[in-house]
N, C-alpha and C positions, 0 to 999 in steps of 0.2 A: 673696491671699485669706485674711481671716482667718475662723478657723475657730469657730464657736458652740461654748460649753460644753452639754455634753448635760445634758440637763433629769433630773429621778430617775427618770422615765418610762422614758429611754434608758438609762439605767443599769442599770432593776431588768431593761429587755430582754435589754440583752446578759449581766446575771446568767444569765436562764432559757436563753438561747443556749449560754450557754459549757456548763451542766449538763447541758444536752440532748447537747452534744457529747462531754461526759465521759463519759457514762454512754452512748452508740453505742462510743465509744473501748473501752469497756470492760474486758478483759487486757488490751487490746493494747499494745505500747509507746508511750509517747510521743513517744520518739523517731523509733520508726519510722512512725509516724502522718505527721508533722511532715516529715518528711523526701521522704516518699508527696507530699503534697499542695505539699511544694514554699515550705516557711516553716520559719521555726525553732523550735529544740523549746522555744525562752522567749515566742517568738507564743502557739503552741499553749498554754501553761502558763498566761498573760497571758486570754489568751481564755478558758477551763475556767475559769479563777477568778474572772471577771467584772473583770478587771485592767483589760483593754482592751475596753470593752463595744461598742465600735464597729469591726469589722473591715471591712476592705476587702472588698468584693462576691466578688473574683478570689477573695478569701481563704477566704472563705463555700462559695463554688461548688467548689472545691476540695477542702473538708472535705467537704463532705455528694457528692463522689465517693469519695472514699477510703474514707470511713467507710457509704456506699451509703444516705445519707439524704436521702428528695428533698428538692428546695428549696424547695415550695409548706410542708412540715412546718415547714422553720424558719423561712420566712416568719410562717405563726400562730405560733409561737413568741414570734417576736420581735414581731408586732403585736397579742397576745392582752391585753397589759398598757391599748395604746393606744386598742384602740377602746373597753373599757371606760369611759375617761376619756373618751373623746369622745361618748360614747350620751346 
């Protein structure tokens, strides 16, 4: 399966995603963040910097336990860009 490049839509998303996650992260390490949820601490870094704007669901579900952020929050997060464009 080949994979679609993400549109600027998906990109500016997982921007707002990864910032939303840095700033829950907040002191905390990133390592030990990273380690918590079971990825590694160049995911986590990738992700926070809008690197990798598209993480895997597991990956998502993961963070927003460790860091105690529900999922419907990052959900609007990450579709607050889209439905704009789509209205």
């Amino acid at each position: 399966m080949v994979r679609l490049p993400l549109t600027p839509a998906q990109v500016e998303a997982g921007r707002r995603l990864g910032s939303r996650l840095r700033s829950a992260r907040g002191g905390r390490d990133l390592v030990d963040v990273a380690r918590a949820a079971g990825i590694s601490p160049e995911t986590l870094r990738k992700i926070e910097t809008g690197r990798l704007p598209s993480p895997a669901f597991g990956t998502v579900v993961a963070l927003s336990q460790v860091l105690d952020l529900p999922l419907d929050e990052l959900a609007a997060i990450w579709m607050s860009g889209s439905l704009a464009e789509s209205g």
